[in-house]
RONUMI-357977 format. One record per residue (C-alpha): residue number from 1; x, y, z. Coordinates in nm, 2 decimals. Example, Ala and Ser with C-alpha at 12.3 -4.5 7.8 and 13.67 -1.06 7.14 Angstrom:
RONUMI-357977
R  seq      c1      c2      c3
R    1    1.23   -0.45    0.78
R    2    1.37   -0.11    0.71
END
This chain:
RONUMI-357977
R  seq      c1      c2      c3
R    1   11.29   13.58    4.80
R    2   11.11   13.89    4.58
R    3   10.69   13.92    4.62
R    4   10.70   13.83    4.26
R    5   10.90   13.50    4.33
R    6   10.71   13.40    4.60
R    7   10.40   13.45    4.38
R    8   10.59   13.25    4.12
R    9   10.61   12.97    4.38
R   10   10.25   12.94    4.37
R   11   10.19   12.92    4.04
R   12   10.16   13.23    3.93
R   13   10.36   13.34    3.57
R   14   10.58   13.60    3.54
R   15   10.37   13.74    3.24
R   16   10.04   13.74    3.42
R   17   10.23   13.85    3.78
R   18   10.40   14.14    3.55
R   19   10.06   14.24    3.38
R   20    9.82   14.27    3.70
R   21   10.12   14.43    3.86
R   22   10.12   14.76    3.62
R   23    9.73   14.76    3.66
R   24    9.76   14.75    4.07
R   25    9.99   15.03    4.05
R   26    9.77   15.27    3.87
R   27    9.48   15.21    4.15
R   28    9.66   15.34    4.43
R   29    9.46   15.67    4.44
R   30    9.13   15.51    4.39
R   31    9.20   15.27    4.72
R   32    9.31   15.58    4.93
R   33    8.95   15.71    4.81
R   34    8.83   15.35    4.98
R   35    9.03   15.40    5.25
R   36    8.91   15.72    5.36
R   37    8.52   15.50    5.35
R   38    8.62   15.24    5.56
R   39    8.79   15.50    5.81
R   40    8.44   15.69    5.86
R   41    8.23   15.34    5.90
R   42    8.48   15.23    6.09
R   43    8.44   15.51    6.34
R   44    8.05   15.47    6.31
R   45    8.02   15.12    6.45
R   46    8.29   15.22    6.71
R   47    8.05   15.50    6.84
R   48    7.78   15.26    6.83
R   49    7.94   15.00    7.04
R   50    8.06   15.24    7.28
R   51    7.71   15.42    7.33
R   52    7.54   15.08    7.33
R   53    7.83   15.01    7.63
R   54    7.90   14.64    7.49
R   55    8.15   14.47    7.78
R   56    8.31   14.16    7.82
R   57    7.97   14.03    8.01
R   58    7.81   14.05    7.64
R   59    8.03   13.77    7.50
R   60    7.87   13.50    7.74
R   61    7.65   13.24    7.58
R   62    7.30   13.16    7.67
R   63    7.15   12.84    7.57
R   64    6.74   12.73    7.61
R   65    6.52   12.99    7.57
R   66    6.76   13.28    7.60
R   67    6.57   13.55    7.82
R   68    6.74   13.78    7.94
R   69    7.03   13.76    7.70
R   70    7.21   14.10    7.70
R   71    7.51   14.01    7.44
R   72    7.20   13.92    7.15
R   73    6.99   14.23    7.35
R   74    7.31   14.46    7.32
R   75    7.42   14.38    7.01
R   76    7.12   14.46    6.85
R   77    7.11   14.81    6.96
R   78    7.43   14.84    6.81
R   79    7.29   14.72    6.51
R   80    7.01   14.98    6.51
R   81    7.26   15.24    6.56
R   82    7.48   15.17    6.29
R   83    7.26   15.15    6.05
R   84    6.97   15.41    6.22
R   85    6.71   15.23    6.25
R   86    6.46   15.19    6.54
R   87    6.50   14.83    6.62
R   88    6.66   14.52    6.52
R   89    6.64   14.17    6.50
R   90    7.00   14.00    6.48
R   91    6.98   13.58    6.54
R   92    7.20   13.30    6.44
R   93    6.84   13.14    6.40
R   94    6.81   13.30    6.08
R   95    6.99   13.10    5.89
R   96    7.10   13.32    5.53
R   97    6.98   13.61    5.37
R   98    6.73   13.44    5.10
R   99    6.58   13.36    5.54
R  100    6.59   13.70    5.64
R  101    6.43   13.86    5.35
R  102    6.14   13.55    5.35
R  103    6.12   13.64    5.71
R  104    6.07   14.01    5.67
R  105    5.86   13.97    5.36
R  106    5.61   13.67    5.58
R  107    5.59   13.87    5.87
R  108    5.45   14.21    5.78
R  109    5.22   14.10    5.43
R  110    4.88   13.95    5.52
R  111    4.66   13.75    5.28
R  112    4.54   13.97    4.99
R  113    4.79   14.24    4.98
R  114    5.02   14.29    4.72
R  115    5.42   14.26    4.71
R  116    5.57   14.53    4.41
R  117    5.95   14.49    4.31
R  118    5.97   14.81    4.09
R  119    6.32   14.72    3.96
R  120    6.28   14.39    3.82
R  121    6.30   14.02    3.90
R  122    6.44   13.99    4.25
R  123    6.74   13.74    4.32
R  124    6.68   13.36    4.21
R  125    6.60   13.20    4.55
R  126    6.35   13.46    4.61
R  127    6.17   13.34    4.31
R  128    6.04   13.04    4.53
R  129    5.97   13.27    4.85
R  130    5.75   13.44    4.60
R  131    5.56   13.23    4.44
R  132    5.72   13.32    4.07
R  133    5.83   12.92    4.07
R  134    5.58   12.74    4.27
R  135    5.71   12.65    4.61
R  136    5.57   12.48    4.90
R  137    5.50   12.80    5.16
R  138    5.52   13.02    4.90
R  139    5.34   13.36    4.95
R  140    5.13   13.32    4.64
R  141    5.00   12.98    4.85
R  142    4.92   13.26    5.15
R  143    4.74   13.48    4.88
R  144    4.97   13.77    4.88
R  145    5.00   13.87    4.51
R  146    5.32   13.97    4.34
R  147    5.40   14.24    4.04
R  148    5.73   14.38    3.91
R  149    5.82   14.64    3.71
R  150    6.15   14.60    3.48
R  151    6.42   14.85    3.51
R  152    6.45   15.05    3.14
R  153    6.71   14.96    2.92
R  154    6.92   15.23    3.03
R  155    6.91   15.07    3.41
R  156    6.67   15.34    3.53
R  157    6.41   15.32    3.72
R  158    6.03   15.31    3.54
R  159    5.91   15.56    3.73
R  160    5.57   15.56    3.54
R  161    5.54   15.22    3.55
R  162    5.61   15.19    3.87
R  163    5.30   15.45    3.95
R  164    5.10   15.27    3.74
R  165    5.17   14.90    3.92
R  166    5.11   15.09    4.26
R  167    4.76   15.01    4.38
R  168    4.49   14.99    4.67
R  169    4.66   14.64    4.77
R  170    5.01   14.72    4.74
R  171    5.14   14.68    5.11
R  172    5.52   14.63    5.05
R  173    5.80   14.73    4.81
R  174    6.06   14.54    4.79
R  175    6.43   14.68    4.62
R  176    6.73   14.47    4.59
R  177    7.03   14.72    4.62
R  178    7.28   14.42    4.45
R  179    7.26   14.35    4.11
R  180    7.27   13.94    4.17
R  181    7.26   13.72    3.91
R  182    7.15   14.00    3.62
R  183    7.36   14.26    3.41
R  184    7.21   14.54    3.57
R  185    7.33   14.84    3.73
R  186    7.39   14.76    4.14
R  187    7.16   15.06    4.29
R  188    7.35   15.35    4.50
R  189    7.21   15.43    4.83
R  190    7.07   15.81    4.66
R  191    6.94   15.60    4.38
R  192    6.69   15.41    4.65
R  193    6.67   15.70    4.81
R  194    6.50   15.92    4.51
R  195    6.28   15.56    4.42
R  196    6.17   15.57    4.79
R  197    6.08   15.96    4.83
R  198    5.85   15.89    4.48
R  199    5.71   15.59    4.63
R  200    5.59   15.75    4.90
R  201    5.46   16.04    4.74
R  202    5.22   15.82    4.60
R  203    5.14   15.60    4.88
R  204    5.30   15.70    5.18
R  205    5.19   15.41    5.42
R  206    5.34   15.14    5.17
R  207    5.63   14.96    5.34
R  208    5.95   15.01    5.14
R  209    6.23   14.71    5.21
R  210    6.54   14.69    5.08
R  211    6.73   14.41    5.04
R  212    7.03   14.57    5.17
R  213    7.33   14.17    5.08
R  214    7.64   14.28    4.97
R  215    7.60   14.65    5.00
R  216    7.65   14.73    5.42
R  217    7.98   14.94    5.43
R  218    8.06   15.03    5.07
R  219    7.92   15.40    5.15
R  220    7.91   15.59    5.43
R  221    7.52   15.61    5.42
R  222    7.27   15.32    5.46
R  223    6.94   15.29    5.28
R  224    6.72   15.34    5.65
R  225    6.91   15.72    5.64
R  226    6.71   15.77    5.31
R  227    6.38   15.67    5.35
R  228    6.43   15.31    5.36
R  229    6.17   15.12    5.65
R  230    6.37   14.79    5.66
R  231    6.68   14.68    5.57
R  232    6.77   14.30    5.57
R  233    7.10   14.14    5.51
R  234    7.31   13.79    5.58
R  235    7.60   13.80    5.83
R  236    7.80   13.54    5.65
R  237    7.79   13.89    5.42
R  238    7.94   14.21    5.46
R  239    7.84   14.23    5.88
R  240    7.98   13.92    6.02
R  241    8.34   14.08    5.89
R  242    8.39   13.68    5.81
R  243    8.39   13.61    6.15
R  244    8.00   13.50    6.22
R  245    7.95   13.14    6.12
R  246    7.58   13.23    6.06
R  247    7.29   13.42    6.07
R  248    7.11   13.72    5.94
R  249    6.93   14.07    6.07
R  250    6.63   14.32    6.00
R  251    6.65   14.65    6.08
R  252    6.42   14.89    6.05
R  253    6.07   15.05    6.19
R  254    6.04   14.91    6.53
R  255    5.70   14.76    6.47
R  256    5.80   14.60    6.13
R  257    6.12   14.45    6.36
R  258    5.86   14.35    6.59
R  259    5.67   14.18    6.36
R  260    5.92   13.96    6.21
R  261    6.04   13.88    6.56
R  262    5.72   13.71    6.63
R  263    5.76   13.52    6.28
R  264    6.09   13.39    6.34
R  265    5.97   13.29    6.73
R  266    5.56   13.29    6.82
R  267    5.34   13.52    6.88
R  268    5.38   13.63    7.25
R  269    5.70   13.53    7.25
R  270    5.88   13.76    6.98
R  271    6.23   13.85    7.00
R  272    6.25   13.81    7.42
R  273    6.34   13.41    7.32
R  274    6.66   13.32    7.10
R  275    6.98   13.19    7.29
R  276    7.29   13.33    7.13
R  277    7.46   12.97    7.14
R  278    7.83   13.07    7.13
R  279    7.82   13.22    6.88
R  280    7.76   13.62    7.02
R  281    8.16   13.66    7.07
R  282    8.21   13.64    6.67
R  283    7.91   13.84    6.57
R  284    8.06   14.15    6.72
R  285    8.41   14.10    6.66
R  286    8.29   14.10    6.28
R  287    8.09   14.39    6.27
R  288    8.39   14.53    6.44
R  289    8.58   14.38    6.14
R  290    8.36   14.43    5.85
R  291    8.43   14.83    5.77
R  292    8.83   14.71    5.72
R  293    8.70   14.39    5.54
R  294    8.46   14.50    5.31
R  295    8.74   14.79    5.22
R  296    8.92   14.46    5.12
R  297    8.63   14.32    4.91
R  298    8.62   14.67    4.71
R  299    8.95   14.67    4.63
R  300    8.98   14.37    4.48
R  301    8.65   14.38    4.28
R  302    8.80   14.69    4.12
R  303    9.13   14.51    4.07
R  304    8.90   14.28    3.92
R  305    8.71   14.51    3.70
R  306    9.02   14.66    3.54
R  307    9.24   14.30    3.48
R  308    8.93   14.17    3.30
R  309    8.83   14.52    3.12
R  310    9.22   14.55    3.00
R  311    9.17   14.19    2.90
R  312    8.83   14.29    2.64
R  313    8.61   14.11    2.86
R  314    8.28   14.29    2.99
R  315    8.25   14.42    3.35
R  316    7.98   14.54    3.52
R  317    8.05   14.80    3.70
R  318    8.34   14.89    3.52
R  319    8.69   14.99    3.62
R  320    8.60   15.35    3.64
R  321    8.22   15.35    3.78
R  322    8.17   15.43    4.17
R  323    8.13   15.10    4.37
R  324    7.76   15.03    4.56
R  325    7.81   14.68    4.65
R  326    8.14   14.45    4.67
R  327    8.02   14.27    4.33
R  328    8.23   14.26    4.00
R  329    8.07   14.06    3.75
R  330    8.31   13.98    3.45
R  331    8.09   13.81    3.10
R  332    8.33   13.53    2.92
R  333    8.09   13.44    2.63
R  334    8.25   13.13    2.67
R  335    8.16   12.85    2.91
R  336    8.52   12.75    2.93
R  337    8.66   13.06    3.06
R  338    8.43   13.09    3.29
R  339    8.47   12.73    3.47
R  340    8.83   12.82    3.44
R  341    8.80   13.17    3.61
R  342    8.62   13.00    3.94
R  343    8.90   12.72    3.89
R  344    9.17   13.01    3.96
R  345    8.96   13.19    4.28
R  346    8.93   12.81    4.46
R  347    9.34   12.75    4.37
R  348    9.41   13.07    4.56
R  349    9.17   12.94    4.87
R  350    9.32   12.88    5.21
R  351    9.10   12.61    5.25
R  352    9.03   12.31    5.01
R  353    9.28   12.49    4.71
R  354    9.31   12.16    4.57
R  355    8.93   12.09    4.48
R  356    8.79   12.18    4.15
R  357    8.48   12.32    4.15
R  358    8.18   12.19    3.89
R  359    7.87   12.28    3.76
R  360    7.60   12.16    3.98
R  361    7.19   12.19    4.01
R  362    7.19   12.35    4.34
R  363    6.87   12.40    4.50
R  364    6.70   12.73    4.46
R  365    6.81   12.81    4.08
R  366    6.66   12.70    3.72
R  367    7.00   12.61    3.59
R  368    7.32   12.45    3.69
R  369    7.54   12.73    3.86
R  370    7.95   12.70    3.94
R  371    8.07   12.79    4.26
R  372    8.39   12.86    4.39
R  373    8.46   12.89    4.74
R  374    8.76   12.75    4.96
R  375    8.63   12.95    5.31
R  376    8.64   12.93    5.67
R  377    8.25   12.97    5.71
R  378    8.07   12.74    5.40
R  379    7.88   12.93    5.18
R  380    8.05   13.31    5.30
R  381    8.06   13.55    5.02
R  382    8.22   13.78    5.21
R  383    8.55   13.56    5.20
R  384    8.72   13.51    4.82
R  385    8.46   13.37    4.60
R  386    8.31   13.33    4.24
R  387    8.00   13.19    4.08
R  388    7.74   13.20    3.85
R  389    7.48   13.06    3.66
R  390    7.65   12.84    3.37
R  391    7.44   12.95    3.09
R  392    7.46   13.24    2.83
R  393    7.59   13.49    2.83
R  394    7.82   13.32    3.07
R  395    7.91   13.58    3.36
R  396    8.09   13.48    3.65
R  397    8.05   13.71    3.98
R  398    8.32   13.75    4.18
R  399    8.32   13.88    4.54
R  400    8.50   13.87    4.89
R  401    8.81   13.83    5.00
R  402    8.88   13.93    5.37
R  403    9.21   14.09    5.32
R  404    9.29   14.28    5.00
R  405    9.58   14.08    4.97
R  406    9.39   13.74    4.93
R  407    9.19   13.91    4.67
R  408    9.46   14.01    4.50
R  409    9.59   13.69    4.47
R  410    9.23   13.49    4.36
R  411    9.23   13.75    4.05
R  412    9.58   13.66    3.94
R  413    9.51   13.28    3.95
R  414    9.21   13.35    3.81
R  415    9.38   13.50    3.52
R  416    9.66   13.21    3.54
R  417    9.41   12.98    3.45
R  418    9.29   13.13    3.17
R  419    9.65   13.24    3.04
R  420    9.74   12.89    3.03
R  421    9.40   12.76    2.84
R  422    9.47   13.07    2.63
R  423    9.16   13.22    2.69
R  424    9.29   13.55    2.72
R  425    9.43   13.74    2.47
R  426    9.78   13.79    2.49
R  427    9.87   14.07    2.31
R  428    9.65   14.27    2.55
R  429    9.89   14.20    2.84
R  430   10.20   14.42    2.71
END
């Protein structure tokens, strides 16, 4: 049996196999480019592990309070390493990223200081941590204020708005590196790095945190080795390499790490309590992982980017631009070919292919959102998945995959669903 037949045996049309398989062809110098990325962080967390001298004696569980644990201990210095910060705090007690970044945010802001986002609304579920929807715990209900300033049309930063909203009670600044549910630009790691050297020309003590989801690994430099204070991030993202069934970090400034230690614990008791539960074994076998996975991720969000762009459809970033998260949103203009797109990417799942995924009010977002997702660990977006708010202007966002070849194959039935709706144009595909 040919690839293409045994593609044909799942479903997948000889037009649409013959079209993405021209397209794949033409990428092979752009992935040797992602290649050579994933070699050099590869190497990185290697050197970390070694120099933090992680042994088999790290993999054993703790339970109960958890002093003394020296896989959670050990593995944090990894962490810290990696990504060159002081500290860090690494738990399956935090429980997603929208937990971390609450966490970091709770834990160094005190009542009547001010919280600046100077590149526009932060991601939906951080509307409610905020205070921006009113929320129960909320840190307008601790009265720690909130301003933004909006990226310029052009994507760029507002740099003198952003001096303007800077004030005696701004405290911490908050940049989200992934463009989330908006059409804007996803920021590189020099981008935060010139926004953080003006920041801090204007008020150097400010704390500058950036929320670092769905960007660990695409470059070989990390926001802390640019000025950064804190990073925070989800390990059922890029870091847990699809392999940790939970939890999230904070990395930084040892006593902002401290700080957020005694939030997620007690004050006294900080980061010297947290068992590891079993789970300590997979939380470095994917940061072992993640370099090689996210590699997988970025190929197929370009393979992505340059089906849909060949196609007329909108992509953001586009099939040529450099990649600074493993994102590809794709804009449909049509609520049909949207549903049908996140239709395709759960018929290419390894797990639960033969559910169709529907439009739901899931907690956390004005607005009925579609997700796709047939994965190991529920709710990983580092494994193949799609979704999106179903609304105008009706823009799906694809991401994951943990082998390139997986991706590969969600974009094609993706593109199988809409090839048999016609929902594609089909002149576009000879």
């Amino acid at each position: 049996m040919t690839i293409q037949q045994q593609y044909e045996s799942l479903g997948i049309c000889r037009e649409v196999y013959q079209f993405a398989d021209k397209i794949e062809k033409n990428l092979k110098k752009r992935f040797d480019t992602l290649d050579t990325v994933a070699e050099f962080n590869q190497t990185k967390v290697i050197r970390a592990m070694q120099n933090a001298r992680v042994s088999a004696e790290c993999f054993q569980s703790t339970s109960g309070y958890g002093y003394h644990d020296l896989g959670r201990d050990t593995l944090e210095t990894v962490y810290a390493e990696c990504f060159c910060g002081e500290d860090a705090l690494v738990r399956p007690q935090i429980t997603c990223g929208t937990h971390a970044l609450a966490l970091a945010l709770m834990s160094n802001l005190r009542p009547g200081e001010e919280l600046l986002s100077p590149v526009g609304k932060p991601y939906d579920t951080l509307e409610e941590v905020i205070g921006i929807r009113p929320s129960k715990g909320s840190l307008a209900e601790y009265g720690i204020s909130y301003r933004q300033v909006d990226l310029l049309p052009d994507g760029s930063f507002d740099y003198e708005g952003i001096r303007t909203a800077l004030n005696e009670k701004t405290k911490l600044v908050t940049i989200q590196r992934s463009k989330g549910y908006a059409t804007r630009p996803t920021l590189s790691v020099s981008k935060i790095g010139e926004l953080i050297s003006f920041i801090k020309k204007i008020k150097p003590d400010v704390i500058c945190m950036v929320d670092n989801c769905y960007g660990e690994f695409v470059e070989e430099q990390e926001p802390l080795e640019v000025g950064a204070d804190l990073i925070v991030g989800s390990l059922i993202k890029n870091p847990g390499g699809g392999l940790a069934p939970i939890g999230g970090y904070i990395v930084g400034k040892k006593q902002y790490v401290e700080q957020a230690g005694y939030r997620l614990t007690s004050p006294g008791l900080g980061k010297e309590v947290g068992a590891s539960l079993g789970v300590i074994q997979s939380f470095y076998q994917g940061f072992f992982l993640a370099p090689s996975v996210v590699n997988a991720a970025l190929k197929g969000a370009i393979f992505a980017a340059t089906v849909y762009e060949t196609l007329g459809f909108d992509v953001i970033p586009n099939s040529t631009e450099s990649r600074h998260d493993i994102i590809q949103a794709v804009t449909f203009h049509n609520p049909d070919a949207m549903i049908a797109f996140c239709k395709g990417i759960q018929a290419a799942a390894p797990v639960d292919s033969y559910v169709t995924p529907e439009p739901w009010a899931m907690p956390g977002y004005d607005s009925d959102v579609i997700m796709a997702a047939g994965a190991f660990v529920q709710g990983s977006s580092i494994e193949l998945s799609a979704d999106g708010p179903v609304k105008p202007p009706y823009s799906v966002y694809f991401q994951g995959g943990l082998t390139w070849h997986h991706a590969k194959f969600g974009i094609l039935m993706s593109l199988q669903k809409l090839y048999e709706q016609n929902l594609v144009n089909k002149d576009l595909m000879w």
